[in-house]
Structure formats: C-alpha cells, structure tokens
N, C-alpha and C positions, 0 to 999 in steps of 0.2 A: 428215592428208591422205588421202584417199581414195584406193582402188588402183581405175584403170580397166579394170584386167583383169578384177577382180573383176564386175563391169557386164558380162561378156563371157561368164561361165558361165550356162551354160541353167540356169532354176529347178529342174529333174528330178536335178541335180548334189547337193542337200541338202545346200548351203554353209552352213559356220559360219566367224563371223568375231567375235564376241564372246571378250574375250579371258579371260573366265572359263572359257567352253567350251573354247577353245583350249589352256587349261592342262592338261587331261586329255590332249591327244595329247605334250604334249612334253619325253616321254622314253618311257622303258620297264621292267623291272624292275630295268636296272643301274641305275636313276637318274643316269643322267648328261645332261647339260641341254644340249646345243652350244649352242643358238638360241632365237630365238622362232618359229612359222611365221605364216607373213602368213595363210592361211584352212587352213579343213578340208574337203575333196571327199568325199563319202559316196555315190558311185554306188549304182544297186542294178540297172544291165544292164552283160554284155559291150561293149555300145554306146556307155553312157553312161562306160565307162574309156577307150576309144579315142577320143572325142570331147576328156575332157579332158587325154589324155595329148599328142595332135595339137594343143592350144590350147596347153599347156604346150610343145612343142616350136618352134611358131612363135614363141613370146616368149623362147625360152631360160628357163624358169621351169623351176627345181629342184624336182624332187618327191623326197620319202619318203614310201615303201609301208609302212602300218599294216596288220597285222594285230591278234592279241590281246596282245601288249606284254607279253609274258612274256619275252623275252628278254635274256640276261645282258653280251651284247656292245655294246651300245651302238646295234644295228643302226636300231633305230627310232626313234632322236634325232634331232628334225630339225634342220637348219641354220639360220641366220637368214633369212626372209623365206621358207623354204621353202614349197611346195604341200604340204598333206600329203594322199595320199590312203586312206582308210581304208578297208577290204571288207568292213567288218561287215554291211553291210546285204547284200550278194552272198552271203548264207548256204543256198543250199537246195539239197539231196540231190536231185540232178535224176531220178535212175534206181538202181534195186537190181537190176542183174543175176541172179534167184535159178538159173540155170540155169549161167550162165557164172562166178559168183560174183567179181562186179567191181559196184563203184560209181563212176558217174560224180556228183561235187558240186563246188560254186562255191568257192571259195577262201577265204571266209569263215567256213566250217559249221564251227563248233568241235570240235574233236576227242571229245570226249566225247561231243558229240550223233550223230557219226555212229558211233562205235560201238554206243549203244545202240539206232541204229536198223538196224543190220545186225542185230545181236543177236534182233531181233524176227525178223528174216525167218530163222534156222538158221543165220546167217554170222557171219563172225567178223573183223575189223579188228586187228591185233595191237601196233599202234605205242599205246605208253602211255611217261607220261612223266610227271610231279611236277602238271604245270601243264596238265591234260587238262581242267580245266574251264575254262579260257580261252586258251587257245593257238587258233589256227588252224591246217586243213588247207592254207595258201596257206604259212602262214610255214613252216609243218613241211615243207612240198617246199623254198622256199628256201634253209632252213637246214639241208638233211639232217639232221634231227633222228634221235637214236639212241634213250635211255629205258631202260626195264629188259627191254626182252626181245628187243633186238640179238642175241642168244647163238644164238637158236633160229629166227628171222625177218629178221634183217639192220637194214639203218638203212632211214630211206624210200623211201631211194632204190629200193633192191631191192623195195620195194612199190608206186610208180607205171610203172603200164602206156601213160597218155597225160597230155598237158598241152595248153590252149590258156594262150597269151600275148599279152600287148598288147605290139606292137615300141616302141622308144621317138618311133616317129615316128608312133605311134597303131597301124598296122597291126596288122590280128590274124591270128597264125598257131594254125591249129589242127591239131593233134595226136593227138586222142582215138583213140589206138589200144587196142583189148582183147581186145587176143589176146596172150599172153604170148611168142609167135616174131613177128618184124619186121626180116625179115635183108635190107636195100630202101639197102644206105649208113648215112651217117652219123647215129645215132643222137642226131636235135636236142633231144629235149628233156633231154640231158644239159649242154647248155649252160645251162639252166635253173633244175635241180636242187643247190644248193648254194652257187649266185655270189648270195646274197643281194638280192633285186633289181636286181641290176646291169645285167643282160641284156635283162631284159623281166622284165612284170609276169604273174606268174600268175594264170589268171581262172579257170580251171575243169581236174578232175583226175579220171583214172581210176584208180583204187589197187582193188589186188589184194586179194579177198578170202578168207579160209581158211573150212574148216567148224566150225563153233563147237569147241569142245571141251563134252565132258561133262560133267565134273570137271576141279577141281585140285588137288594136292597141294602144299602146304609144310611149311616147316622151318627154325625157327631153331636154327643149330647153336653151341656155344661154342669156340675154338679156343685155345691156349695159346699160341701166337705165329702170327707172319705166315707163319713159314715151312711152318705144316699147307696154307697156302690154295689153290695149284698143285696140289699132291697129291690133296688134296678136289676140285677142280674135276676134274683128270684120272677120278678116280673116278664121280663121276656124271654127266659127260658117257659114259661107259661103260656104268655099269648104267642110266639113265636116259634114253634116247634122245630121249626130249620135256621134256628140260631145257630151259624156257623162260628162267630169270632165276637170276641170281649174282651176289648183291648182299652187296658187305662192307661190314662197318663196324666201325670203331675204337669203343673203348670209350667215350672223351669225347662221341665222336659220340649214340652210343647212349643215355648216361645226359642229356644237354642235351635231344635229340626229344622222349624218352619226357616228359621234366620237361614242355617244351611243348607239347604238343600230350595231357595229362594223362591218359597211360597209367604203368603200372606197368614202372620200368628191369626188361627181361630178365635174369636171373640174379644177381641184386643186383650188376649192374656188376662179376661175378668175372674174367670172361676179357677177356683185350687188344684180342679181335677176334671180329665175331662173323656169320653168312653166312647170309642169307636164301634161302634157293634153294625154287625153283619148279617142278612140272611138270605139264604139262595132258595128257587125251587122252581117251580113252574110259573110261565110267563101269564098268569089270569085274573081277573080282578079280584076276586078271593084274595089271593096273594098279596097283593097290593092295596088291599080296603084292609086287611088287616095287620100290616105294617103301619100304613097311616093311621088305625083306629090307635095301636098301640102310642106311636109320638104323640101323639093329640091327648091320650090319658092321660101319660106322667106331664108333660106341659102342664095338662090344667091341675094334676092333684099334686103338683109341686114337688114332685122322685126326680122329677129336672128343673134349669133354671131356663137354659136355653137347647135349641140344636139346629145346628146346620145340615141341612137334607141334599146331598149332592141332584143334582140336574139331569147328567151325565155320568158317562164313565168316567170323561176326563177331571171333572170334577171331582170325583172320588177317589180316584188316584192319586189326586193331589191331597187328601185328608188319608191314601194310606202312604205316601213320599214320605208326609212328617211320623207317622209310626214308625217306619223303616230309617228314619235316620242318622238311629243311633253312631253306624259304621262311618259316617260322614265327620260324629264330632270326635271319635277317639283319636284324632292326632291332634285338637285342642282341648285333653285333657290330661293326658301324659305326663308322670306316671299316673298311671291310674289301674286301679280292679274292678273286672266287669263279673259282678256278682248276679248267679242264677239260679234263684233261690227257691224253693219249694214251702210255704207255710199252709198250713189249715185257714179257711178264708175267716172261718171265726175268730181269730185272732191275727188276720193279719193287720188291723188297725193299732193292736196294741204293740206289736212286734213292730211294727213301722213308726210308730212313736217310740220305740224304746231305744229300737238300734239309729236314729237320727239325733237322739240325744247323745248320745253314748259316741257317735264320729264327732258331734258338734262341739262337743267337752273339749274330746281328745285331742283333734285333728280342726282348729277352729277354721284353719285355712284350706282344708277340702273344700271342693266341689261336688256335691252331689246331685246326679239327676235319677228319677223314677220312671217307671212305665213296667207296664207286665200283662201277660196272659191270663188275668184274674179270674176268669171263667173258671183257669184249672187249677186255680191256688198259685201260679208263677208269677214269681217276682221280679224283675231284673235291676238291680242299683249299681250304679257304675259310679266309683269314688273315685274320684279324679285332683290334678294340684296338688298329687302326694312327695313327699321325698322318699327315693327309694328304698332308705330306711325305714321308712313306714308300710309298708307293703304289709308284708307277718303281718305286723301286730294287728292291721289293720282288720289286714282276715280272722286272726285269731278271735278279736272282739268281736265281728259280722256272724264267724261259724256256732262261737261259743251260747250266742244268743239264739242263731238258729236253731238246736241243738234243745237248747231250754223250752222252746214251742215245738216240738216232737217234727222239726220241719226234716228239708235232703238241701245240703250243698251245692247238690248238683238238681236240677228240676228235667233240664234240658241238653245240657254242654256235655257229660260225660264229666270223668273223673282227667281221665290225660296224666300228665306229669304236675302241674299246678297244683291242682287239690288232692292231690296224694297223701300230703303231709297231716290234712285235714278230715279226711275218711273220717277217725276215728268220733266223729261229732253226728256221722249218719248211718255209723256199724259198727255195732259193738264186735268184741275182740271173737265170740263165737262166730257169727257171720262173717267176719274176717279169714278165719280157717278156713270152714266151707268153702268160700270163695275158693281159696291157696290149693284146696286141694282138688277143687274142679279142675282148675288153672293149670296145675302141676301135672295132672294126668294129660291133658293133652298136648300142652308145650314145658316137657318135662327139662326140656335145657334152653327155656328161655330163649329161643331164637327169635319169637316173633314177637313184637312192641312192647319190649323189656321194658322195664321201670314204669309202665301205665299200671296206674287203679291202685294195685298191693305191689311193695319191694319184691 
C-alpha cells in the first residue's frame, strides 16, 4: 500500500523508498536493526531540513538523523516506519576563517575532509578518531565525540564555537557564533551538543581552529605492567607540554591489529602493555632535544622497558594502523560488546583487574581485547565469542561495576538505543527528570530520535 505522505515530499527532498536502498540506512556500525524505515529524506538546503522536519511534525512521523553510521551505540537505528533523514548531501565547508581561524560547515562534511581542507589553508582541526573517514561533523557535535587527542584539545565539545539547528517543529535557530567569548545567558547550543538528536537537528557548525603544527613526534613505548602507565603519563604530561595523545594498549590487543591490518606485532608481543604517545608543535631542535631527552629518561630510570621511535611518517602510521584497528577485528569477534567506558585513572587498575575476573568467571569462553584513551580516563574493552544470550548480562556485570568506581558507560559513544537500558548505573533517577524535562520541552511529541538516551 502506498504511503500518502510520501506523495507530500517536494521532489528537491531526494527520496528513496526502494527497499534495497533503504537497507543501507538501517542501522549503523553497532549493527543493530530496531526497524525497517518507511523512506529515506536526503535534503541538500538548511530549508529543505526544516520543510521536511515541519511535514514530519504535522503528521507525528518519527524521524532518525543519519549522519556517517559510524557509531557504536545504536544511535542511528531506525525504528519501524521511521523517516529517516540523512545529511550527506548538506556536505560543504562554507567558509575558512584564515584570520580568525574558525570554520564554519554543514553537518555532513566528513571529518576527514574538513581537516585536510583546513590543513591547506595553515590550520589545523584536531578532533581525530578511528572512523575520520566516514563519521560526520553533525554526528561528532551530537555525540560529543572524544578520539585520540582529548588529552591536549578536549572532546568537541570544547571545539564548537556556534551551531545552527532545525527545532523539531521545523524552526531554525541559528547560532553561528565565532568569537570564542559569548557571555549574553544561557549558553544554547549546549543543549545541542551531546543529546544525540533529541533536541534538534544540527545543520551547520562553527568549530575552532588551531595553527597547524610543524611536526610530530611519537613513540611506542613497552611497559611491564599496568601499574608503569599513571607514572608514564604524570611524566610526560611534565616534560612534554604538547602531549597531544595517550594511547594504551594491552598486548592481545596489539598482537590481533597488528595481525590485521598486516603490520609486524611491536616487540614480538613481549610487554603486557604498550603506550603510543604523541607530540606536536614547532619544527626546532627545542622540540626535538626535548622529546629525545624525555625517551632517553624513562629508558634509563626503568618507567619503560623498551620503545620504538618511528623514522617517518610512514613509519608511524604504521604504529597508529594498529591503534585504529579495532574496526578491522569486530567481524572476528561477533557476537560481541564494544564497551566505552569512563573510570578515574586512580582506579582504573583495580577496575580492570576486577571486571576481567568477573568476564573470566562468568563467560570463560569470551574474548577479550583492551586499549583506551588513558590520558582521559577512557577505556575501550570489547567482549567478544559471546552468545547472544549473553549480551545483557554481560553488560549488566561491565556497567554494575562501572557504576561501583563512580565511572560513565558511555566515555565517548553516546547513550543511542544500546545503553539506554543501562543509564541508570551513570544517572541517577533526579538527573534522569532534568534530562526528560529539557527533552520534553523542545521535542514535546517525540518526533526527533525517539527512543535515544531516556524512553
């Protein structure tokens, strides 16, 4: 039977309703499926969102906001019969502030694109993250996305200057502030940044940009247990002032990447743990006597055992391939839960010894591998060789524990449809209202990415 609504969208909407097409929008990288969507809205003006956000609110018609479907939470699953609407085509870098170093671009400009086109003009964009060649700038403000260089830049949040949004009753509020003081009240597009579509739709964003850096430095270092890794960090957050990234990873981790993604395993998988770290800044021997003065310290006063000092870029690409390779092994771990986990770094040794017992008990035939953004307390443990009976509990056990070290469920991913069920282990039931009733006031009949965060 035919949808007469569909009959109601202006041709300039670039609707799909072919359900072969339609199977590429429904889901995301969690793979999880809620629904099927009735069509696909592919705007490509601010006008043409608010035209079909105000159609969709006249009919009570449920929308999910697509961005690049990288995400692990479930966010971009639609529901049955949903609208979906997708911003790929809302993709262009509208302006490159080279004086004020700010860009304003549309929600869909892939993150990757927009750094290499800052890159061109002397500037520099610093949000990176696994999935930079298909994530969107829209989802990344959504989702306050974090990534590997939170340490030295912050999450997105700290890097958008303005937002415009479509309200859910189409209304578009704009935002586009770029001036990094804006002390005028309440600060709205924080209502924005992080509710996952809930609020309104993001259509266009002014993010903060820095001046390139000259060079960078890395270093893979080898550690003999977990407990070098606080100490190490204390250390070159000190002598290192443009420590941009501090990235651990477990040895299973390290020796499975390197296998796929067919680099040679670091150190022939000798040490338990092993820390990528990063620093950018000016290209002068300064820079560079004091990187080398720092490797030559912990070497000799034993905060490391070994490290390999890339040559190259290429060389160091190949030591950040195996960081990044987690996305490579999730189709030989399935099922599995990609856990993204927030703990206080002073206990994340005890927390990581507790909840590895506690899978090992339970679940003896898991798979478990490690790695995380430890600079910022981020953890990532992905439990894998589950049966899909096991899922829940699984989580249940991973949150319940979280939960017990005052950690967040979510560090990085967003809440989505996934961890929904879970909130309650990172908000209590006050914070929960608050939320509901932010929520409620702006998308009072739930049109916009219903079932994310709070029922």
């Amino acid at each position: 039977m035919s949808d007469p609504f569909i009959a109601r969208l202006p041709a300039e909407l670039n609707v799909l309703t072919d359900p072969v097409l339609l199977a590429r929008y429904g889901s995301d990288a969690s793979g999880l499926r809620a629904g099927a969507p009735s069509l696909v809205a592919r705007p490509a003006t601010v006008e043409q969102v608010a035209e079909l956000v105000a159609l969709c609110a006249q009919e009570k018609r449920h929308i999910t906001i697509v961005g690049g479907g990288s995400g692990l939470a479930g966010g971009a699953a639609p529901g049955e019969g949903d609208v979906v609407l997708s911003l790929e085509l809302l993709n262009r870098i509208e302006d490159i502030d080279e004086a004020g170093g700010t860009a304003l671009v549309q929600a869909g400009v892939v993150l990757e694109t927009l750094c290499a086109a800052v890159e061109e003009k002397g500037w520099y964009f610093p949000l990176d993250l696994g999935a930079r060649g298909s994530c969107q700038i829209g989802g990344n403000v959504a989702t306050n996305a974090g990534g590997n260089r939170v340490l030295r830049y912050g999450t997105t949040r700290q890097l958008v200057l303005g937002l415009e949004v479509v309200l859910p009753d189409g209304t578009v509020m704009t935002m586009l502030d770029r001036t990094l003081k804006n002390n005028t009240g309440l600060d709205l597009k924080q209502l924005f940044i992080g509710t996952e579509g809930t609020m309104g739709i993001i259509t266009r964003v002014v993010v903060r940009l820095f001046p390139r850096p000259q060079t960078r430095r890395s270093a893979l270092v080898g550690l003999a247990s977990f407990a070098q890794v606080a100490p190490l960090l204390k250390a070159a957050r000190s002598a290192l002032p443009e420590l941009s990234s501090f990235e651990v990873m477990w040895a299973d981790y390290v020796a499975q990447a390197a296998n796929v993604t067919g680099r040679v395993v670091p150190f022939d998988g000798k040490w338990p743990q092993a820390v990528l770290l990063e620093t950018e800044g000016a290209d002068t021997p300064m820079f560079h006597a004091a990187f080398d003065a720092f490797l030559e310290s912990v070497l000799e006063n034993g905060a490391v055992q070994d490290a390999i000092v890339p040559q190259s870029m290429e060389q160091a690409a190949d030591l950040w391939a195996i960081r990044d390779g987690i996305g490579e092994l999730f189709n030989s771990l399935r099922p599995f839960v990609a856990f993204d986990i927030g703990i206080p770094l002073k206990d994340m040794g005890a927390f990581i010894e507790q909840v590895m017992a506690e899978i090992n008990r339970r679940w003896p035939q898991a798979g478990n591998l490690l790695f995380g953004h430890l600079g910022d307390g981020n953890l990532h443990l992905t439990t894998g060789h589950l049966q899909e009976a096991d899922i829940i509990p699984v989580e249940e056990a991973v949150y319940a524990l979280t939960s017990r070290f005052n950690g967040s469920i979510s560090a990085e991913h967003g809440i989505g449809r996934l961890k929904k069920p879970f909130l309650h282990y990172s908000r209590d039931e006050t914070q929960q209202q608050v939320m509901r009733r932010i929520r409620d006031a702006l998308n009072p009949q739930g049109v916009l990415n219903a079932a994310r965060i709070l029922d």
